[in-house]
Backbone as JSON Lines, residues from 0, in Angstrom:
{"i":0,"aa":"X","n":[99.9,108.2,112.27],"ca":[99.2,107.09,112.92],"c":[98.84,107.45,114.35]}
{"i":1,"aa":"X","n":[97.77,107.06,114.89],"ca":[97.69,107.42,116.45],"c":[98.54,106.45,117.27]}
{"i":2,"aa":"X","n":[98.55,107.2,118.66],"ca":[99.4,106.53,119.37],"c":[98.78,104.69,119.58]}
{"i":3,"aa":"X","n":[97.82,104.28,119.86],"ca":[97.79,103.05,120.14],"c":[97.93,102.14,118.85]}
{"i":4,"aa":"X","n":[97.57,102.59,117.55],"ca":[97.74,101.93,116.08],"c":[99.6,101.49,116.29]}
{"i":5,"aa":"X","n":[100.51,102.64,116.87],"ca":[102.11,102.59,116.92],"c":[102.33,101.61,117.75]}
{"i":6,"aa":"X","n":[101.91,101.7,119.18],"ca":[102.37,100.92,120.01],"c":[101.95,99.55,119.3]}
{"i":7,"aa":"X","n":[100.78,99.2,119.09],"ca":[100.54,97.79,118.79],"c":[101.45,97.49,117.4]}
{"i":8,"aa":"X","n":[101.79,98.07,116.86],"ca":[102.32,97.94,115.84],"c":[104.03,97.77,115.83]}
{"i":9,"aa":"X","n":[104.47,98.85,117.33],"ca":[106.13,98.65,117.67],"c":[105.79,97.41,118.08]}
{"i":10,"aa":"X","n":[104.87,96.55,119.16],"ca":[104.83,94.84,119.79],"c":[104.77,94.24,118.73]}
{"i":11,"aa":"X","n":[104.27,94.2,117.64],"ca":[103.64,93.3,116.6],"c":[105.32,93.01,115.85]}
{"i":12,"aa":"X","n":[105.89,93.79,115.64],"ca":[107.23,93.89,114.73],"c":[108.26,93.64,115.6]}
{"i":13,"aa":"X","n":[108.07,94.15,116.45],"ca":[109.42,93.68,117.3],"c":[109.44,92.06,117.64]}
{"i":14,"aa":"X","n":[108.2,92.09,117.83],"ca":[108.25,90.12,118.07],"c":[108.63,89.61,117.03]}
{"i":15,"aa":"X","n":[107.8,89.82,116.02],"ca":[108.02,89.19,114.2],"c":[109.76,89.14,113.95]}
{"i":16,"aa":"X","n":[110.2,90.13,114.48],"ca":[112.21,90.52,114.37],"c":[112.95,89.63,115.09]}
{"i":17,"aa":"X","n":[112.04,89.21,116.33],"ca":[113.21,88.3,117.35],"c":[112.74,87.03,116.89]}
{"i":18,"aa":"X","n":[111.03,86.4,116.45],"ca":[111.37,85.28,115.86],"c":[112.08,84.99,114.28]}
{"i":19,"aa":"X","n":[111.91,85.6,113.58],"ca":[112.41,85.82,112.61],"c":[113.93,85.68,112.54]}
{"i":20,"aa":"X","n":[114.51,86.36,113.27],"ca":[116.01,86.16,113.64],"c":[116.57,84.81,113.83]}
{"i":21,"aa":"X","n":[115.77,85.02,115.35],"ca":[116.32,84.02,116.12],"c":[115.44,82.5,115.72]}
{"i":22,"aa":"X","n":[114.97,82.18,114.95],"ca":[113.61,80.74,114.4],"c":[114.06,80.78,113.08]}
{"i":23,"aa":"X","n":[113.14,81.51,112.57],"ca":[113.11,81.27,110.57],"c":[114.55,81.8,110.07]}
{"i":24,"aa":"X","n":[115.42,82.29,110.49],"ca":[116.36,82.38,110.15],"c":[117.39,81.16,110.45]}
{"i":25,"aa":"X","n":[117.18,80.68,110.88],"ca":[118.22,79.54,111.28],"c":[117.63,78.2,111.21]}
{"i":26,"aa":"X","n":[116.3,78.29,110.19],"ca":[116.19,76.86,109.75],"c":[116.56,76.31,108.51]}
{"i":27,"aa":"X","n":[117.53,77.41,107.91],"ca":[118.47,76.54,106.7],"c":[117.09,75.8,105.68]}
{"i":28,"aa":"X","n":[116.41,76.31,105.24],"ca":[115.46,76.33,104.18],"c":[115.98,77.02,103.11]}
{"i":29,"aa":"X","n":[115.8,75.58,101.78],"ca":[116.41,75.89,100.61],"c":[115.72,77.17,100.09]}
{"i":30,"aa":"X","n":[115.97,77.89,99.46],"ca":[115.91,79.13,98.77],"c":[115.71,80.21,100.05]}
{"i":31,"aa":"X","n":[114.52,81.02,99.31],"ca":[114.42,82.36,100.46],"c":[113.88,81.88,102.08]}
{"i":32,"aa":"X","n":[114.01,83.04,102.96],"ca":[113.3,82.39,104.25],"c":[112.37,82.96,104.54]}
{"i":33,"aa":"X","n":[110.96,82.16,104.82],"ca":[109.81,82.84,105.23],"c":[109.87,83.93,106.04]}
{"i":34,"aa":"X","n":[108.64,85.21,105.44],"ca":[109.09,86.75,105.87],"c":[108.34,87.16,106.75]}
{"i":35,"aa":"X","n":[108.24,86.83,108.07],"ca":[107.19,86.71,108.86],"c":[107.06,88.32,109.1]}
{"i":36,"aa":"X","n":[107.69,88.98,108.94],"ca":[107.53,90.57,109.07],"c":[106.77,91.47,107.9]}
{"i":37,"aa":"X","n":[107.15,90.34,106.92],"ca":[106.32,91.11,105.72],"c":[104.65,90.61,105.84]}
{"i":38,"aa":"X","n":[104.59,89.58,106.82],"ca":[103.22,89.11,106.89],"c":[102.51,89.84,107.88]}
{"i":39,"aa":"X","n":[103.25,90.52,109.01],"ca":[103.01,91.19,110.07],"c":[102.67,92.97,109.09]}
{"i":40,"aa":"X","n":[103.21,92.74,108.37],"ca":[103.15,94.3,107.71],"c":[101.7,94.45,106.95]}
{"i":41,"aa":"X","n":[101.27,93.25,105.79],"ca":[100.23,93.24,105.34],"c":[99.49,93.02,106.39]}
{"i":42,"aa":"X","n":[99.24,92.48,107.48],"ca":[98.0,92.14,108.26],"c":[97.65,93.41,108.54]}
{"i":43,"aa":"X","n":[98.47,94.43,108.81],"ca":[98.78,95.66,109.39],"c":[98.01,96.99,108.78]}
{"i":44,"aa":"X","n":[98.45,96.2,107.45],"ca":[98.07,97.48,105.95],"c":[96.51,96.98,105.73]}
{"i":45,"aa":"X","n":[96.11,95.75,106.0],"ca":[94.73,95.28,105.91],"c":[93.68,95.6,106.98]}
{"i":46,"aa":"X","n":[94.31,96.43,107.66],"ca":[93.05,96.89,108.76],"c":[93.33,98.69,109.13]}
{"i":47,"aa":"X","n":[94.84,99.25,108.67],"ca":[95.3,100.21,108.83],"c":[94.83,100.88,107.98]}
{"i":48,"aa":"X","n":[94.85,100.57,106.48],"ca":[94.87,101.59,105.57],"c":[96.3,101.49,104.76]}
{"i":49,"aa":"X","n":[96.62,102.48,103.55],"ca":[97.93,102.43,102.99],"c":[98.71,103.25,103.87]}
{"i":50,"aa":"X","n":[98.27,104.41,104.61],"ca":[99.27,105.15,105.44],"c":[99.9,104.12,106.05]}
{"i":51,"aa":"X","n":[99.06,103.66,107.32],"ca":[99.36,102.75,108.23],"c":[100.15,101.84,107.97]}
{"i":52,"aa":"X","n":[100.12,100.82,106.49],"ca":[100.64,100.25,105.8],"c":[101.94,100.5,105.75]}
{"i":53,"aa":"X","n":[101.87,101.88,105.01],"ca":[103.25,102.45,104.27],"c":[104.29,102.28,105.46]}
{"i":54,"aa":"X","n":[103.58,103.0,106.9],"ca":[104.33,103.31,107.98],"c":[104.77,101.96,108.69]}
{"i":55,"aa":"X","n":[104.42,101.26,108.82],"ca":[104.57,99.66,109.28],"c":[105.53,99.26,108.31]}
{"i":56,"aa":"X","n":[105.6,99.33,107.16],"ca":[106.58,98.43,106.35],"c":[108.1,99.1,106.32]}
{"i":57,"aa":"X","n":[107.62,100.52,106.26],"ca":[109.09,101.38,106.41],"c":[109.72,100.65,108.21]}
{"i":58,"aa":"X","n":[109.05,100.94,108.79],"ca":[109.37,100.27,109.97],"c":[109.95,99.09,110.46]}
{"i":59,"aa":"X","n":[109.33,97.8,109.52],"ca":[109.82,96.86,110.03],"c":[111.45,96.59,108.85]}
{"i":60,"aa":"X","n":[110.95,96.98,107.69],"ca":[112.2,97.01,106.7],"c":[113.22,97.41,107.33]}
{"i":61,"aa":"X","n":[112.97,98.47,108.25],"ca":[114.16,99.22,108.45],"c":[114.89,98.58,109.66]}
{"i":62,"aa":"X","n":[114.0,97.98,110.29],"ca":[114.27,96.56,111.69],"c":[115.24,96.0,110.69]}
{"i":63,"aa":"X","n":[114.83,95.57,110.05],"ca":[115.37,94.16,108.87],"c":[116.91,94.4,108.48]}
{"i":64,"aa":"X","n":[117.02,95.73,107.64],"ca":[118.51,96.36,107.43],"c":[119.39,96.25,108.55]}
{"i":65,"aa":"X","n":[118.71,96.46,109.8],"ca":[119.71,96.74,110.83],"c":[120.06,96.17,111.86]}
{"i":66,"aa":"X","n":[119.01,94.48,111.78],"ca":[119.34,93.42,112.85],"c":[120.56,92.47,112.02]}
{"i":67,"aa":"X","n":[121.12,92.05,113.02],"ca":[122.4,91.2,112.39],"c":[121.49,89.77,111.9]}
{"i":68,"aa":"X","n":[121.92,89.11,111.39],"ca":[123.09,89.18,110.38],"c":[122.89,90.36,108.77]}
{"i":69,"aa":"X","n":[122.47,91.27,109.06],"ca":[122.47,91.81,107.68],"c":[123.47,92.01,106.97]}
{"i":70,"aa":"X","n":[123.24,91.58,105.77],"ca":[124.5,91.76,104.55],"c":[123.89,92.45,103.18]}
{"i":71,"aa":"X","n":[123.1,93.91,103.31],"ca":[123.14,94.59,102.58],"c":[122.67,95.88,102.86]}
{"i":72,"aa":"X","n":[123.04,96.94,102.46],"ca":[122.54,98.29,102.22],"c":[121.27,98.65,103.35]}
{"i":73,"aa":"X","n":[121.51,99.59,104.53],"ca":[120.8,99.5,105.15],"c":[119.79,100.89,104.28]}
{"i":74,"aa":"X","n":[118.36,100.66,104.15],"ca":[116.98,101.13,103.68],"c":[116.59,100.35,102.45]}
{"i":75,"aa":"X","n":[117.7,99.28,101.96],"ca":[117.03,98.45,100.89],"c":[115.75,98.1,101.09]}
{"i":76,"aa":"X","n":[115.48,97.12,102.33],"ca":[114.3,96.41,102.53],"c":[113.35,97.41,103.13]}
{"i":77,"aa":"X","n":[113.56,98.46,103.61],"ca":[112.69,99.33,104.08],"c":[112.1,99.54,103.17]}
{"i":78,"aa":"X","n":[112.58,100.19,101.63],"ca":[111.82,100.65,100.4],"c":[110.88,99.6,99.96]}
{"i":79,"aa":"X","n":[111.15,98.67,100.02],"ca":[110.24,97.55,99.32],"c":[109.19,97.41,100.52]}
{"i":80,"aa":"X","n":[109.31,97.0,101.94],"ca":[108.53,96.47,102.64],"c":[107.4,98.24,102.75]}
{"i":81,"aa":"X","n":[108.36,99.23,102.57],"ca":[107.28,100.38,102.5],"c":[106.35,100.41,101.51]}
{"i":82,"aa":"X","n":[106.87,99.94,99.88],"ca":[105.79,99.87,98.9],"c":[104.37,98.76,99.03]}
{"i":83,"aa":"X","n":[105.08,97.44,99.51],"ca":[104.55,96.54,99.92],"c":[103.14,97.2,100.8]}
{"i":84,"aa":"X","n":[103.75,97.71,101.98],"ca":[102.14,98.22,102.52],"c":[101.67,98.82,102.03]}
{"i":85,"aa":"X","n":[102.32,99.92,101.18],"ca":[100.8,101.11,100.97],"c":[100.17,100.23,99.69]}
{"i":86,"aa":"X","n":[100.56,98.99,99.36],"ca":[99.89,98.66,97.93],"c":[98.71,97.92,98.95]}
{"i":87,"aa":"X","n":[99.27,97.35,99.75],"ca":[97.97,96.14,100.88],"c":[96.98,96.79,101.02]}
{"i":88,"aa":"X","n":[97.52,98.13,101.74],"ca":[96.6,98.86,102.14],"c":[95.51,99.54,101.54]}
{"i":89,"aa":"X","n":[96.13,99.58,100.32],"ca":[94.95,100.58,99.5],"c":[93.61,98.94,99.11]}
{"i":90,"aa":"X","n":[93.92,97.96,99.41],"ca":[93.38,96.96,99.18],"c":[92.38,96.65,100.5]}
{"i":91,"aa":"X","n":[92.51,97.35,101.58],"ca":[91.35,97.34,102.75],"c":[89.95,97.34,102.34]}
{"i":92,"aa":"X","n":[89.42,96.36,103.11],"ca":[88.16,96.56,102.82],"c":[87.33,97.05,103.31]}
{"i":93,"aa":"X","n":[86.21,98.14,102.9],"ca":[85.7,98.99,103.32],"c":[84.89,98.69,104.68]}
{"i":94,"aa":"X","n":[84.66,99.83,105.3],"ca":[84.05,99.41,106.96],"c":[83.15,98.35,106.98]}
{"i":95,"aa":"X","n":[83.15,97.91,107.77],"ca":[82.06,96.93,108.25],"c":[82.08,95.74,107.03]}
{"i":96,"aa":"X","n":[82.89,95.79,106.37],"ca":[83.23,94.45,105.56],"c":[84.29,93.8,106.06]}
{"i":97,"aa":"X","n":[84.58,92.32,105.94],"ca":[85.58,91.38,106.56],"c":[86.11,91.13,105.21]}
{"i":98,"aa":"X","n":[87.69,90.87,105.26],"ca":[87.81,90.59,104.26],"c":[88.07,88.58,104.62]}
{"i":99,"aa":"X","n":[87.79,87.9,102.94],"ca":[87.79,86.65,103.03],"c":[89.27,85.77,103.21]}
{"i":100,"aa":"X","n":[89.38,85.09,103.39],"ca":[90.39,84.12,104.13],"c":[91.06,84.33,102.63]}
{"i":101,"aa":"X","n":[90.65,83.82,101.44],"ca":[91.0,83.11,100.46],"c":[91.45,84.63,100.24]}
{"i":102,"aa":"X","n":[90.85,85.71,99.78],"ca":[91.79,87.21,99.16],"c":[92.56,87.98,100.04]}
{"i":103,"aa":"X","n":[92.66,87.79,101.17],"ca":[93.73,87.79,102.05],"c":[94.92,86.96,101.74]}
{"i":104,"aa":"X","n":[95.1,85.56,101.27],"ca":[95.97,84.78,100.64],"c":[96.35,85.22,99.72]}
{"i":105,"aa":"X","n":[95.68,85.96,98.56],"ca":[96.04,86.39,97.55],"c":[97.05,87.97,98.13]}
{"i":106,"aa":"X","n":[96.28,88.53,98.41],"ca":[97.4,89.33,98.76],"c":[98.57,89.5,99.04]}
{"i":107,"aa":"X","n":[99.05,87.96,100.3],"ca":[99.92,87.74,100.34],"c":[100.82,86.94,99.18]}
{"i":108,"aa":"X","n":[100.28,86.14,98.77],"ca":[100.93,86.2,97.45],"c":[101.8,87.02,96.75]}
{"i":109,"aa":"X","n":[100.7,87.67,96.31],"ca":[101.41,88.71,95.19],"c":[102.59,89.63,96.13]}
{"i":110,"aa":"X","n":[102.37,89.84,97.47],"ca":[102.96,90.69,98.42],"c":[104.42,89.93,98.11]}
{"i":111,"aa":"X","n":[104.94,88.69,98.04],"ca":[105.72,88.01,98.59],"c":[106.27,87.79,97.27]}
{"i":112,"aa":"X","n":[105.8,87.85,95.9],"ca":[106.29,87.56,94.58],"c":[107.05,89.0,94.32]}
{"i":113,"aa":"X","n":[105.97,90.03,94.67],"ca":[106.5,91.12,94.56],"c":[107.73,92.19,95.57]}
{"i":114,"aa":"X","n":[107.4,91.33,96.68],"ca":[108.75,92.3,97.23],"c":[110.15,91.52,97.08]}
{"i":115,"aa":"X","n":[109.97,89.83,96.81],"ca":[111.38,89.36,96.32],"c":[111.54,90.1,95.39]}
{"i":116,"aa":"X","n":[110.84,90.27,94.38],"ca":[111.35,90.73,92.73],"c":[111.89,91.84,93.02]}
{"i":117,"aa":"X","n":[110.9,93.03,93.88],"ca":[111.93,94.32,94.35],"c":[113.07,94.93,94.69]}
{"i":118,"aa":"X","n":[113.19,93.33,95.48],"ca":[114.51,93.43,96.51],"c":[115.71,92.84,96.2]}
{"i":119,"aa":"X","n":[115.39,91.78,94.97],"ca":[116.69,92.04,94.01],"c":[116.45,93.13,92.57]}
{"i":120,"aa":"X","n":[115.62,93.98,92.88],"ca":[116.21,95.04,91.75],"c":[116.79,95.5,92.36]}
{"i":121,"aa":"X","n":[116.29,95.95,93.1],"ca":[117.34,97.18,94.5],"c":[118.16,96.85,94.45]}
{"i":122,"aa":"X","n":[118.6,95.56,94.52],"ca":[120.29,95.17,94.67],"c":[120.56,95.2,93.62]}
{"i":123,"aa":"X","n":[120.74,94.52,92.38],"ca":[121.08,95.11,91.28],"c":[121.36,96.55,90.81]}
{"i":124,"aa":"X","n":[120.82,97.32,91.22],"ca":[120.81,98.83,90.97],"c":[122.1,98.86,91.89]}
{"i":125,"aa":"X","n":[122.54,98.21,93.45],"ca":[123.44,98.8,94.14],"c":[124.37,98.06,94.18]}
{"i":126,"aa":"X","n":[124.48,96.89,92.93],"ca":[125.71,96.15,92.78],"c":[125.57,94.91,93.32]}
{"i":127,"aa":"X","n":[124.32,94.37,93.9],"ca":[124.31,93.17,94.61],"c":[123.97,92.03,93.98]}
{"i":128,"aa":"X","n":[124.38,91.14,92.94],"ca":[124.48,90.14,92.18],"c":[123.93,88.54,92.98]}
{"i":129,"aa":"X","n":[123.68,88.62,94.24],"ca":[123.15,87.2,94.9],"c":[122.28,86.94,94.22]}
{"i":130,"aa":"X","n":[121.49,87.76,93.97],"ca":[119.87,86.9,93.48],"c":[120.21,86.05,92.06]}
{"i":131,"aa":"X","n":[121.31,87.16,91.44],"ca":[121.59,86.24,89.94],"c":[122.38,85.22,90.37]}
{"i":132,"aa":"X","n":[122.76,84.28,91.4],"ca":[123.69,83.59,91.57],"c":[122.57,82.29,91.99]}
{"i":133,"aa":"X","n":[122.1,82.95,93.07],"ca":[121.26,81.41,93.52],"c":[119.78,80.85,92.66]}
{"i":134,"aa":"X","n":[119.5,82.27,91.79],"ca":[118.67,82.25,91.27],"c":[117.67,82.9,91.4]}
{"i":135,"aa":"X","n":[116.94,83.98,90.46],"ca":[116.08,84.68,90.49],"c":[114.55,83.95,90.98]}
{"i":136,"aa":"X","n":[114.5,82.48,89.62],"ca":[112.86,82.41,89.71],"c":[112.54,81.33,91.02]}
{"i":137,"aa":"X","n":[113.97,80.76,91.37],"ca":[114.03,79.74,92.95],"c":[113.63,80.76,93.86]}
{"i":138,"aa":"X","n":[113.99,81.7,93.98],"ca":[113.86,82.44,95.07],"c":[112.08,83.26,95.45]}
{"i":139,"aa":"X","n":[111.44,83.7,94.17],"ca":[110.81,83.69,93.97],"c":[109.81,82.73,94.64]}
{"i":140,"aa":"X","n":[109.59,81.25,94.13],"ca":[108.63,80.17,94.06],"c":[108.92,80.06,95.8]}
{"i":141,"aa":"X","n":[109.97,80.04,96.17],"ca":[110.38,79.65,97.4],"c":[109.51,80.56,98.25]}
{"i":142,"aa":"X","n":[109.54,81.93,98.45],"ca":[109.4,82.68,99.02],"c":[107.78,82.65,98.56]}
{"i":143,"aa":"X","n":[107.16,82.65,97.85],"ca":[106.18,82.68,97.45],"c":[104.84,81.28,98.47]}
{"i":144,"aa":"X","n":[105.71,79.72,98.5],"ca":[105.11,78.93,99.08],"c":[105.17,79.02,100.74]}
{"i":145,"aa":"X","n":[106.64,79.61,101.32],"ca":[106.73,79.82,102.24],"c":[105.79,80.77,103.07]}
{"i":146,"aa":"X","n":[105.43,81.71,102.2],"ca":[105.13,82.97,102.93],"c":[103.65,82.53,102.9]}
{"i":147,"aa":"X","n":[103.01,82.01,102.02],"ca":[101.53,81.33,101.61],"c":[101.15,80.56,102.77]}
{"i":148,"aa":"X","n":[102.28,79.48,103.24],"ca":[101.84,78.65,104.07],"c":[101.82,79.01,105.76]}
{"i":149,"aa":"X","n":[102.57,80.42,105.53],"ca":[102.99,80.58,107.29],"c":[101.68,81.77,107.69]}
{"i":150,"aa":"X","n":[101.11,82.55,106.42],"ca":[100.47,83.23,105.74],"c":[98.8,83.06,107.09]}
{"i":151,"aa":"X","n":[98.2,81.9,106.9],"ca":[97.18,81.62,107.6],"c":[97.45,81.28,109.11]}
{"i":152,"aa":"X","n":[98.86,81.34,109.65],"ca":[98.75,81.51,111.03],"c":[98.84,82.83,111.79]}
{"i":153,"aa":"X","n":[99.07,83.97,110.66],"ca":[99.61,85.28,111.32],"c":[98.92,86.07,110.81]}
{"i":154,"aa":"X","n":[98.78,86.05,109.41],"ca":[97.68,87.42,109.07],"c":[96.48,87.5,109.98]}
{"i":155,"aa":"X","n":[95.45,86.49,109.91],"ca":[94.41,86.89,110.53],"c":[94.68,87.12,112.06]}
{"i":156,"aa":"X","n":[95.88,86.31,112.78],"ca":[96.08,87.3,114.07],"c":[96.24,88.26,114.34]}
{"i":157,"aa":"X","n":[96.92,88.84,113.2],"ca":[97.15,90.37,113.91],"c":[96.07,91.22,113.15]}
{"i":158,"aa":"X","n":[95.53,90.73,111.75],"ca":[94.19,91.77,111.57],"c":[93.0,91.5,112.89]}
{"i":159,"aa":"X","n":[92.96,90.32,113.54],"ca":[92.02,90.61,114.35],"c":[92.35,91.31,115.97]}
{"i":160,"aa":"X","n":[93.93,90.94,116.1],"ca":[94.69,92.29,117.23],"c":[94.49,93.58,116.77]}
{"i":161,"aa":"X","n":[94.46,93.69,116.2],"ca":[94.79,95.56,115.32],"c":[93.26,95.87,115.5]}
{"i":162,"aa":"X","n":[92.32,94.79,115.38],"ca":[90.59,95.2,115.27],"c":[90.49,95.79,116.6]}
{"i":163,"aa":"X","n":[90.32,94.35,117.36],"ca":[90.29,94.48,118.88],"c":[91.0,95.68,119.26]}
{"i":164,"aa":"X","n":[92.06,96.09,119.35],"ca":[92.21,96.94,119.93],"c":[92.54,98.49,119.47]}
{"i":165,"aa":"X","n":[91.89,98.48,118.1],"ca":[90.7,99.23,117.99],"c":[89.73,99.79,118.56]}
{"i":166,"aa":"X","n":[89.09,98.91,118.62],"ca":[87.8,98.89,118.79],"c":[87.88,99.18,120.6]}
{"i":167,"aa":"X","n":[88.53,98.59,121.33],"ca":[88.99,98.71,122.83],"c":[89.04,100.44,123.06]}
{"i":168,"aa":"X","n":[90.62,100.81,122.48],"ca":[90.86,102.1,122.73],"c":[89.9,103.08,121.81]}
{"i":169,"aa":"X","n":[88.99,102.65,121.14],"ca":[87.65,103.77,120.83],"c":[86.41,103.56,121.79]}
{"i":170,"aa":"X","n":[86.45,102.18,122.51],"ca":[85.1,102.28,123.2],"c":[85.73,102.88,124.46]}
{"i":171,"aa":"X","n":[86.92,103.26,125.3],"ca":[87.55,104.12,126.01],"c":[87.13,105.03,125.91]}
{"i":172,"aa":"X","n":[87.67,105.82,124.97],"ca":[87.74,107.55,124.34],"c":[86.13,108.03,124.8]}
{"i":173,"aa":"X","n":[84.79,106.8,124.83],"ca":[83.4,107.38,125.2],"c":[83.31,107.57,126.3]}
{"i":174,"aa":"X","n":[84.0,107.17,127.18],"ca":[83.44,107.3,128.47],"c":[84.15,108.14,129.1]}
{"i":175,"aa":"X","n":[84.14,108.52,130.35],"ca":[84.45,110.07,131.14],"c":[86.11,109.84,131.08]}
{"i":176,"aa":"X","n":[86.62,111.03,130.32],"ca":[88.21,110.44,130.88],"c":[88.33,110.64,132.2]}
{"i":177,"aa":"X","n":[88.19,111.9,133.55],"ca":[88.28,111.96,134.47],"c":[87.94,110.5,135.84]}
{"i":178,"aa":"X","n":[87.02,110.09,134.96],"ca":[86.39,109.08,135.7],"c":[85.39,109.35,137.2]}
{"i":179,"aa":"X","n":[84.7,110.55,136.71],"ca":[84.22,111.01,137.6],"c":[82.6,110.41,137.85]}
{"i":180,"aa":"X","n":[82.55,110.06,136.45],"ca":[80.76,109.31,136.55],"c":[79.98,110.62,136.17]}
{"i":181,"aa":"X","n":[80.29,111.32,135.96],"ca":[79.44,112.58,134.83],"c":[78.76,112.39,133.94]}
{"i":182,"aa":"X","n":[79.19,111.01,132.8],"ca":[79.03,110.52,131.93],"c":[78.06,110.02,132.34]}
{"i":183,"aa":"X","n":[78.19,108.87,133.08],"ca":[77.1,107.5,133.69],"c":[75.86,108.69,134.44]}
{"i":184,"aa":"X","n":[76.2,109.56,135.07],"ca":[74.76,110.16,135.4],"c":[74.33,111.38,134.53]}
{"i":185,"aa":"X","n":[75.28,111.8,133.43],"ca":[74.25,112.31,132.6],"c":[73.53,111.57,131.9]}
{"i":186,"aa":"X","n":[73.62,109.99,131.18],"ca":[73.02,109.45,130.58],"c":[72.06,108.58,131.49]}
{"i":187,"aa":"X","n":[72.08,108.73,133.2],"ca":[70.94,108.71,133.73],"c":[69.61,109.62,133.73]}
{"i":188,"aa":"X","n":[70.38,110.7,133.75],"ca":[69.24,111.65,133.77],"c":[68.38,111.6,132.7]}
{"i":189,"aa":"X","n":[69.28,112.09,131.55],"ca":[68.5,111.62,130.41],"c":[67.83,110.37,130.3]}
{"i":190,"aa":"X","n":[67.74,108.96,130.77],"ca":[66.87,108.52,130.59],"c":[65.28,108.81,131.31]}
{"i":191,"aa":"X","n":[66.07,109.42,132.43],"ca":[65.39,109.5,133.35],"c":[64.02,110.47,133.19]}
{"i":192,"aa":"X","n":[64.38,111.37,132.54],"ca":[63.91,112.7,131.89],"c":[62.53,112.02,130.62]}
{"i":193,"aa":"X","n":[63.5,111.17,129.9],"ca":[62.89,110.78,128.61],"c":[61.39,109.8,129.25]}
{"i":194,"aa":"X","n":[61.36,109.59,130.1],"ca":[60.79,108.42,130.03],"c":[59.39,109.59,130.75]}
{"i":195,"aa":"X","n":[57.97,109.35,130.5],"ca":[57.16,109.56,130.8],"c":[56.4,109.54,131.97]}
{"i":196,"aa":"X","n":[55.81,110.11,132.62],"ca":[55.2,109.62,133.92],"c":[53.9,109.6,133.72]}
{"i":197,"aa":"X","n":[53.3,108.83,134.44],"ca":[52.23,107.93,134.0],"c":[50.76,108.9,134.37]}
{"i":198,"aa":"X","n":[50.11,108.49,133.63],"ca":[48.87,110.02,134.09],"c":[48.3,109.98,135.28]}
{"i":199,"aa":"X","n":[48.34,108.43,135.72],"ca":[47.6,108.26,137.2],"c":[48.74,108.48,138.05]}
{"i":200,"aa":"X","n":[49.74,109.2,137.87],"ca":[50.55,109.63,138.83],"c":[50.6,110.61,138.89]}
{"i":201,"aa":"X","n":[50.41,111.33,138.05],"ca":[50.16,112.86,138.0],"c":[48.93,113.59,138.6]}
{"i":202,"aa":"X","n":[47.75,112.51,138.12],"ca":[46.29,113.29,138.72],"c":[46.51,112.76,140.21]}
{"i":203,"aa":"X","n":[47.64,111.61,141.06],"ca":[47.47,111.83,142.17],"c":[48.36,112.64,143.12]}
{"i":204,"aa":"X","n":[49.15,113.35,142.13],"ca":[50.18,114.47,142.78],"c":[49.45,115.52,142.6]}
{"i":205,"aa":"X","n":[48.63,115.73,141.93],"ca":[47.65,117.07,141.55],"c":[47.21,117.51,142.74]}
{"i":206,"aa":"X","n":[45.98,116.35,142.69],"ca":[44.91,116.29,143.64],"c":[45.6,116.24,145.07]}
{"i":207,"aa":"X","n":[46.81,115.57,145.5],"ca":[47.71,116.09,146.93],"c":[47.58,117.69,147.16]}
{"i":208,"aa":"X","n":[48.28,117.83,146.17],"ca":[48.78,119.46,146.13],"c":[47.14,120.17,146.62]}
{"i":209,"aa":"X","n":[46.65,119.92,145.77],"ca":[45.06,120.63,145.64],"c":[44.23,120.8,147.15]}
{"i":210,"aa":"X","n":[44.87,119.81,148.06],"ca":[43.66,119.44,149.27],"c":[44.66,119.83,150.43]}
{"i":211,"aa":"X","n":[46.0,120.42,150.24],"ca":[47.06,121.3,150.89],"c":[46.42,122.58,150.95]}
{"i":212,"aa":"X","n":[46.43,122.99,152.58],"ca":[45.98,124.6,152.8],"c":[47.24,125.26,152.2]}
């Protein structure tokens, strides 16, 4: 990933971790708790690409394992929130296309059906029996409406942060890094050059020259 795709991407997750923690975690909502990091991850994978994706979800998963209160297997959620992006991502839409409000929702959807389902296989595979206790398909539906509804305040923020500043640190990269104005007066000259001089200015620089001993 380049360096400014990371940085915006370490701010984007690190915030998503402290509210997440410290907010949606402690509002005691029946079943799962809205995954505001997994929403920060698809917005991420929707303007990044699946790399970008992949790399964002390993990232914030791995936030996830290792902020307290965690009570399981630290790289569980990394694996899932990593599959999670590169699947978003391969779902980008091609340049100069926007993608629509409504298949952006869908994404998250399926994002949120599918990384619960993941994340109690994983546990299952490593002995972790919660999901069969409180319930597989509660957890599911839960996580599914939650993530839907918190879904339209965050995705399109950060796909349109991730644009912007984009688009910022590439219209940078054109202009002189030195800042010397090299740039600004070579593309004077060249206009300067391009542009024609007019014939009655010429036959009266001629005719100067001409009547010079």
């Amino acid at each position: 990933m380049r360096p400014n795709r990371i940085l915006l991407s370490a701010v984007l997750l690190l915030l998503g971790l402290v509210v997440q923690v410290s907010v949606l975690g402690r509002l005691q909502l029946p079943g799962a708790t809205p995954d505001l990091l997994m929403l920060v991850v698809v917005g991420l994978a929707l303007v990044y690409g699946p790399t970008g994706g992949c790399l964002a979800g390993f990232a914030a998963g791995l936030l996830t394992d290792v902020a307290p209160p965690s009570d399981h297997a630290i790289g569980r959620y990394a694996l899932v929130l990593c599959l999670v992006g590169y699947a978003a991502g391969l779902l980008r839409p091609e340049a100069g296309r926007q993608r629509s409000a409504l298949s952006a929702l869908m994404v998250v959807a399926v994002a949120a059906v599918v990384s619960t389902g993941l994340y109690a296989s994983v546990g299952a595979l490593v002995g972790d029996t919660a999901a069969r206790h409180v319930g597989l398909a509660g957890l599911v539906f839960s996580a599914l409406l939650y993530d839907v509804l918190l879904a339209p305040f965050v995705v399109p923020a950060v796909m349109l942060l991730a644009r912007r500043f984009e688009r910022g640190v590439s219209g940078a990269e054109t202009e002189d890094p030195g800042g010397s104005g090299l740039g600004s007066l070579a593309r004077y000259k060249t206009t300067r050059e391009s542009s024609p001089m007019p014939t009655s200015q010429r036959k009266k620089r001629s005719l100067g020259l001409a009547r010079r001993p």
